[in-house]
N, C-alpha and C positions, 0 to 999 in steps of 0.2 A: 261513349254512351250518351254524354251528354247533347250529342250532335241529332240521334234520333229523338232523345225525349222531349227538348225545347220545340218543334215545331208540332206535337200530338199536342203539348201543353198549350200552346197558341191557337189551336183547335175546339180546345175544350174548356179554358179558360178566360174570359175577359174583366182585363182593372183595367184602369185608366193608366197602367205603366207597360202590360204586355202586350198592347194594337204596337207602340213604336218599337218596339224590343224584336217581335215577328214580322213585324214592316222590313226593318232594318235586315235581319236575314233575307227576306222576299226579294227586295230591291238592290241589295249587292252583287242580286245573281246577274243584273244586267251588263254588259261588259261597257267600257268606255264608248266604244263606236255605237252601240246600241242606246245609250243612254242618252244620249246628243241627239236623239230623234223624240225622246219623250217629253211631254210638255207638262202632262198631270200625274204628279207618282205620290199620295199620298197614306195614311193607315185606312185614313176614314176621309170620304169625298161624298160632299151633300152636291147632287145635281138640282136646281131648283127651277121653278116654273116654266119647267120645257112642259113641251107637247110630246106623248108617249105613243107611238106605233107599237103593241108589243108582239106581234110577229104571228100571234095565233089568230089570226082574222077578226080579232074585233073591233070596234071602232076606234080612231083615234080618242085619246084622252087629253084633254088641254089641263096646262097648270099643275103638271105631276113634281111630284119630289121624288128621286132615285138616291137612295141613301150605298154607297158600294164600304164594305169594308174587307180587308184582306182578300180582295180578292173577288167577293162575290157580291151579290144583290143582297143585300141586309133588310132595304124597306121598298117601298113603292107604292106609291097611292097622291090622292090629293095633295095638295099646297098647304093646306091649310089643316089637314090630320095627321101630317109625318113629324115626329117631333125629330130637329136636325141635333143628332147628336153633339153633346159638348167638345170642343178640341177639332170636328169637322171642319176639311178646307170646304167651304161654300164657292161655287159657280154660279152664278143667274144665267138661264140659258132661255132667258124671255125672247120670245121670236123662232127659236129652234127645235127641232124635231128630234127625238132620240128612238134610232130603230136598234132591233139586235145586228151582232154582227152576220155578216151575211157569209150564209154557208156554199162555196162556189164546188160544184158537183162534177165540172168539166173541166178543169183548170190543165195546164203543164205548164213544167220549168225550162220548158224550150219555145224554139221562134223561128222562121224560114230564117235561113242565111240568105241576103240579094245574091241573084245571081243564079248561076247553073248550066244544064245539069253537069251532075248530076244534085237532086234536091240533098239540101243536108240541113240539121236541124240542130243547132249549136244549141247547149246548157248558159240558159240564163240564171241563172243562182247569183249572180248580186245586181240585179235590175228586177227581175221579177217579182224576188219574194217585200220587197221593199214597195213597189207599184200594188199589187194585192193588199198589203195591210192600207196601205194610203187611202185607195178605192174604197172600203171598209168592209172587205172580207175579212175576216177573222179566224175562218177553218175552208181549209182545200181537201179534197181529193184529186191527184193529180191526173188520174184517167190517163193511162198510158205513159210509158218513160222511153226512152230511146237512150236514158241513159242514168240507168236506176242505182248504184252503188253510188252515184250525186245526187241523188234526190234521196237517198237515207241520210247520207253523212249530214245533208240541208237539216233536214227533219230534226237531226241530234243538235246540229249548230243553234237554229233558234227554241229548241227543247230546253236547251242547254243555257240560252240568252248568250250565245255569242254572236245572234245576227239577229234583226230586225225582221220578221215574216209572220204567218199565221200559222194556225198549229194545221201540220201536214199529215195527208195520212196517205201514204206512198202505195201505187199501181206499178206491180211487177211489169215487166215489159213487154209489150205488143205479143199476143196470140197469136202468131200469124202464118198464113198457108204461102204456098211458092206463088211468085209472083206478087211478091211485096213492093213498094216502087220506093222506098227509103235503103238507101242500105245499113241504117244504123240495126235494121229489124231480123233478129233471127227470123228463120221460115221454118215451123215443121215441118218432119219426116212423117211422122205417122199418131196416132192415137197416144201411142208410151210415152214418147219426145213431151209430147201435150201432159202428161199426168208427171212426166221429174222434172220438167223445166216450174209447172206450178209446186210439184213438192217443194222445190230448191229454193224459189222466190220469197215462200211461205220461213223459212230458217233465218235468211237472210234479214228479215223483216217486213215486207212486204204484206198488205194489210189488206187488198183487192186485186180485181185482176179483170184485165181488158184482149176479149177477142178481137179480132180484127177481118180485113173484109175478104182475105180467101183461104178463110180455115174449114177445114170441112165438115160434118157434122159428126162425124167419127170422132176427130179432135177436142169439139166446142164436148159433146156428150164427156167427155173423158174429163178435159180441166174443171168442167159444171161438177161433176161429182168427185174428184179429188178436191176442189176447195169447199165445198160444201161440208164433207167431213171436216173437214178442219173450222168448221164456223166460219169461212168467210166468200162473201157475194163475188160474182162475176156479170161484170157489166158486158158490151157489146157493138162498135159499128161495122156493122156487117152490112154486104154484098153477098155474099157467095151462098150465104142461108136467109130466107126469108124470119119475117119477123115469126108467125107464127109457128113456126118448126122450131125458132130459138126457143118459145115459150115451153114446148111440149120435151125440149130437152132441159129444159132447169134453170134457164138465165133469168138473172135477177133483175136486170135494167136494158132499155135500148138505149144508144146516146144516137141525137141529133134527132131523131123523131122519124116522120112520116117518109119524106124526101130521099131517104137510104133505104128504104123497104122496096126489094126488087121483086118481091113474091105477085106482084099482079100483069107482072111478063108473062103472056101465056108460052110465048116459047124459051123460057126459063129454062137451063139446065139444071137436074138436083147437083146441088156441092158446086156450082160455077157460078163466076159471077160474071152477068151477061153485058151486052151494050151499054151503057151509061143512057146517052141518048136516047134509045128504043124504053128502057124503061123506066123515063120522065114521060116520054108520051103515053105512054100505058096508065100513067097514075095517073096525068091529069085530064084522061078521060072519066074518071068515076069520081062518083059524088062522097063526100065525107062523112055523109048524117044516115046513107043508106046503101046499104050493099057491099060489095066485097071491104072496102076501108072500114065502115062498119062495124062489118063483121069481126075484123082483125083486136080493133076497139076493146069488143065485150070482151075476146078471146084475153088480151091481155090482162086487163081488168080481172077476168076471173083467174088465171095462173100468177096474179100479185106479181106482176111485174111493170117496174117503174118507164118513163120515159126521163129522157134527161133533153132540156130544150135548149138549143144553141144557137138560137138566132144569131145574134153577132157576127158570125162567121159566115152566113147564109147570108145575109143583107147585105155583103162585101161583094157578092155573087148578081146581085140586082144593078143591070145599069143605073147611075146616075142618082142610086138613091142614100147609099151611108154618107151619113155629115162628115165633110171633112174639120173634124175635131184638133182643134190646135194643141191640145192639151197631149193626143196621141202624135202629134207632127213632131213636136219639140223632145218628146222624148226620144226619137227615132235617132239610131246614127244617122247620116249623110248622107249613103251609099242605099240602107236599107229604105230611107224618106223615098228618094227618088227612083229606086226600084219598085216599091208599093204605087208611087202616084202614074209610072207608068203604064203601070199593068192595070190600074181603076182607067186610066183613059183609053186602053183597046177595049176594055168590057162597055165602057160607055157608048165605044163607036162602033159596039155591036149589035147595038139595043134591038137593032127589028129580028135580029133573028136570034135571039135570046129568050129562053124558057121561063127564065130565071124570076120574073116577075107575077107571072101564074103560080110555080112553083112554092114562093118565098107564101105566096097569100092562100095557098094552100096549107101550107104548113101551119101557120097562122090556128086556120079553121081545124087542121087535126087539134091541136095542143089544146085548143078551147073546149073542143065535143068529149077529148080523153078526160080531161077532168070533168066532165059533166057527167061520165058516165062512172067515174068514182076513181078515176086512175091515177096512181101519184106520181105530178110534173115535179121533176127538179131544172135545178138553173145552172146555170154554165156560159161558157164564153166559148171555148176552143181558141189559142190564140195560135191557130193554123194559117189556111188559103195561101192568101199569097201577102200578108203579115199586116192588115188593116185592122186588126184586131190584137188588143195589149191587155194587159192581165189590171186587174183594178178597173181601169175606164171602160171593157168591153164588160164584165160583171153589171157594172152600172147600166150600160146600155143595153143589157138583157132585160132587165127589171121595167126599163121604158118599152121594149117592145113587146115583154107581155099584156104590158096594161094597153097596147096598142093590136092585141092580140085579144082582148076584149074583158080582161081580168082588169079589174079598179085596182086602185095603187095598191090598198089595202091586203088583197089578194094576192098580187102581182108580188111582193114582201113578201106574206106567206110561203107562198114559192121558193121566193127564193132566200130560205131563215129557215122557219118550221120543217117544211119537206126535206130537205137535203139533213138536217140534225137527228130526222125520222128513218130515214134510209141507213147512215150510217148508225144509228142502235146509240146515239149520244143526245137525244130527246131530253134526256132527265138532266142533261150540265148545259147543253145552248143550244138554241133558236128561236126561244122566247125571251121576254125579257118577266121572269118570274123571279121571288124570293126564297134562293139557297142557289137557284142558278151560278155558274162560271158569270163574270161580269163583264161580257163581249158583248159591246155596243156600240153604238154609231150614233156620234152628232153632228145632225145638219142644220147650216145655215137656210131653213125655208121648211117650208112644208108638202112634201111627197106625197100625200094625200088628197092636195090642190092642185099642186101640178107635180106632175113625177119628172120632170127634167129637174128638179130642186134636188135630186138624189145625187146628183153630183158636185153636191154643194158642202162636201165633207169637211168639217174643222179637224174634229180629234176623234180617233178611232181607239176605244178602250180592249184592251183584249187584257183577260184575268185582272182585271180594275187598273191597269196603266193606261194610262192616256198617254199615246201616240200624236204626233204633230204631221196631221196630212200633206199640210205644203211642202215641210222639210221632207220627208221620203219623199215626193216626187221631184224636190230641186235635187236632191242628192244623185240622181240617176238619170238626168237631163244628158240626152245624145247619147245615150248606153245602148237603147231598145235595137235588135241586130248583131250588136259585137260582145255582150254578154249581161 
C-alpha cells in the first residue's frame, strides 16, 4: 500500500523534505546504462537567463527563469520576477535558447540496410532511439513499423527507464495493398484483412495507424472506420488513392505532402497507382495558389485533415543540394556511409534530367499556402530513401527547411512542438513550454530565432525534467547508423 500512497503524497504534498524523498523514487527508475547519458537529474532545477521559445508562436523572450520541479514546469517568466526556489540546483544559461521538446510526427525505428535487392529495413532500437533524444525530440510517432512487436517492447523499455529514448507512441504496421516493394510488409486481401489486422494491432498496443500506397479504397474506408471507433487516427502515404478521396473516406493525416498526391493524372486509374514519372509531370504543370492543388487545399482544410511535412527525405532526392553533414557521416556504419555517398553521386550526375528540383520547390510552396489556408503542418524526417537521412539530425534539418519554406523560425518551431502535441490529443502535457506542462525541453547553444541552423546546437535535452547529455547519446552510437 505504501508503494501506491507515497507517490499521490509527492503529488499533493510539498515540504522541503518530500521534493528529495519523490525525486529519489522518480530517479531510481533510471537503469545504470540510462543514467550514464544524464547530465541534470535534480528535485528542483532553476534554469536562469536563457532566452524562451515557448512553442506557441510568440515571440521569443530574453532573460527568462524556468523553474522544473518533479518533473514539470513549476514557473516561467522574467529573470528578475521568478523567485528561485530555496535548495534549487541553479544553471545560468546566459547565451542559450530553451525550445520545447520537439514532437517528431514522421519518425521510424528502422533504416535502408546498404545494399540489395531485395530492400530490407533493419530495426534500429539501440542507435535510433538514443540519436532522437540527442536531436531534441522528446515524443515520436513512429509512422509505420515493419517491425512492430520491437517497437512496443522499445516503447515499454524506455516507459520503463531501461533505455534512453523519447516517449513513443507505436503505428501498427503498414496498410498495404499487393504490390508492396518491402517484404517486411503484409499485403491485404480485402476490406475484412484491413478491419482484423487494425482490430489486432489495436489489442496489441498499437496507438495509430498508417495506409500505404496501394491499398485500395475498399480497404483504406474499412481501417478509417474500424480505428475510428476505437478513438484512434489513421494517417496515410498513398499512391493508389488520391488525396481527396482519402479525405472523403475519413483519413486523418497525409504524410510527405503535395509530391505523393497522384490525383491530378488525368489518366489515373481509380484504386491504382499510376507512373511515378507521368504523375510528377502532371503536378508540376499546375499552379499551387490556384486551381486543381488549390482546390485540394481548401478540401483538406475543411475535412480537418492534417499534412505531415518531410522534407529531409525529399532534399536527399535533389541533385547536389542536402549538406553533406559530418555529424550524419560519423554516425553511419562503413558499408551504409559509403553506400549513401554513392547513391547522392548518381543522383548528382543526373541532375539535367531530374524533376526532383522543381518538385522539392514545389512542395515547398504547397506546405506554406496549407497553412495559410488554416491547415495543420506537422514535422517529420522519414529516415527512408536511400539513408541520408537519421533520426535526431534529420528532425533538426526539417525545422531549417521550413523556415526555408517560408515560415520564420518562430513558426517553423511551432510546427514542429505545438502541431504534432495538437494531433496527437497530448496539447495539455507537451509542446509548449507552459506552467503544469510535462518538463520536455530543449537547450541550445545559440539563438534559432536569428539563425535557425543554431537548432542544432543542442546541449541538454530535458524530457519529464531530466536532463539528458546531447553529446554523450550521439558518441555512444558513433558507426551504428545501418547495422542497428
Amino acid at each position: 500500500m505504501r508503494k501506491v500512497v507515497l507517490p499521490a503524497l509527492c503529488m499533493l504534498v510539498w515540504t522541503p523534505l518530500w521534493p528529495s524523498r519523490c525525486w529519489a523514487q522518480a530517479g531510481s527508475k533510471l537503469a545504470p546504462e540510462v543514467r550514464a547519458f544524464v547530465k541534470e537529474d535534480a528535485p528542483v532545477i532553476a534554469l536562469t537567463h536563457v532566452r524562451v521559445i515557448d512553442g506557441s508562436g510568440a515571440a521569443p523572450r530574453a532573460d527568462q527563469t524556468l523553474v522544473v520541479r518533479d518533473g514539470k514546469v513549476a514557473a516561467l517568466g522574467d529573470a528578475t520576477s521568478i523567485k528561485i526556489p530555496q535548495g534549487a540546483k541553479v544553471l545560468d544559461l546566459t547565451g542559450r535558447t530553451m525550445i520545447p521538446g520537439l514532437v517528431g510526427m514522421h519518425e521510424h525505428m528502422f533504416y535502408p540496410a546498404p545494399g540489395g535487392p531485395p530492400p530490407l529495413y533493419p530495426e534500429h532500437a539501440g542507435s535510433f532511439p538514443r540519436l532522437y533524444l540527442a536531436g531534441g525530440v522528446t515524443t515520436i510517432r513512429t509512422t509505420g513499423s515493419v517491425d512492430p512487436y520491437a517497437d512496443l517492447e522499445l516503447k515499454r523499455a524506455v516507459d520503463d527507464g531501461k533505455m534512453a529514448g523519447p516517449k513513443i507512441h507505436v503505428t501498427g504496421p503498414y496498410l498495404e495493398g499487393p504490390g508492396a516493394f518491402a517484404l517486411q510488409m503484409h499485403q491485404l486481401k480485402d476490406a475484412e484483412d484491413a478491419r482484423r489486422m487494425v482490430e489486432f494491432w489495436i489489442t496489441q498496443g498499437a496507438t495509430s495507424f498508417k495506409a500505404y500506397m496501394n491499398i485500395t479504397p475498399e480497404e483504406l474506408g474499412a481501417a478509417v472506420k474500424t480505428a475510428h471507433a476505437r478513438g484512434i487516427k489513421l494517417t496515410g502515404h498513398l499512391c493508389s488513392i488520391g488525396f481527396r478521396e482519402a479525405a472523403a473516406l475519413g483519413i486523418d493525416d497525409l504524410e510527405h505532402g503535395l509530391v505523393v498526391d497522384t490525383e491530378f493524372l488525368a489518366e489515373k486509374k481509380p484504386g491504382a497507382c499510376p507512373n511515378t514519372a507521368a504523375a510528377n509531370k502532371a503536378l508540376l504543370m499546375l499552379e499551387v495558389t490556384s486551381g486543381p492543388i488549390h482546390e485540394t487545399i481548401r478540401d483538406l482544410v475543411a475535412h480537418h485533415v492534417a499534412v505531415t511535412s518531410t522534407l529531409p527525405v525529399f532534399e536527399t532526392f535533389v541533385p547536389n543540394r542536402a549538406p553533406l553533414d559530418a555529424r550524419i557521416l560519423d554516425a553511419m556504419l562503413p558499408d551504409a556511409r559509403i553506400s549513401y555517398l554513392r547513391r547522392r553521386a548518381l543522383i548528382s550526375d543526373g541532375a539535367a534530367k531530374s524533376d526532383w528540383a522543381a518538385l522539392f520547390k514545389k512542395e515547398l510552396e504547397f506546405e506554406r499556402e496549407f497553412v495559410k489556408q488554416g491547415g495543420l503542418l506537422l514535422a517529420g524526417l522519414d529516415p527512408t530513401g536511400y539513408g541520408g537521412v537519421i533520426a535526431g539530425f534529420g528532425d533538426q534539418r526539417e525545422v531549417e527547411l521550413l523556415v526555408e519554406a517560408g515560415f520564420t523560425p518562430v513558426e517553423a518551431i511551432h510546427i514542429a512542438t505545438s502541431n504534432g502535441a495538437e494531433f496527437l490529443g497530448e496539447q495539455d502535457k507537451i509542446g509548449t513550454l507552459v506552467v503544469g506542462k510535462q518538463a520536455d525541453l530543449v537547450v541550445i547553444n545559440g539563438d534559432p530565432s536569428g539563425n535557425i541552423a543554431d537548432i542544432e546546437k543542442v546541449e541538454i535535452v530535458f524530457k519529464d525534467g531530466i536532463g539528458y547529455d546531447s553529446a554523450k547519446l550521439i558518441e555512444s552510437v558513433g558507426g551504428l547508423v545501418g547495422l542497428r
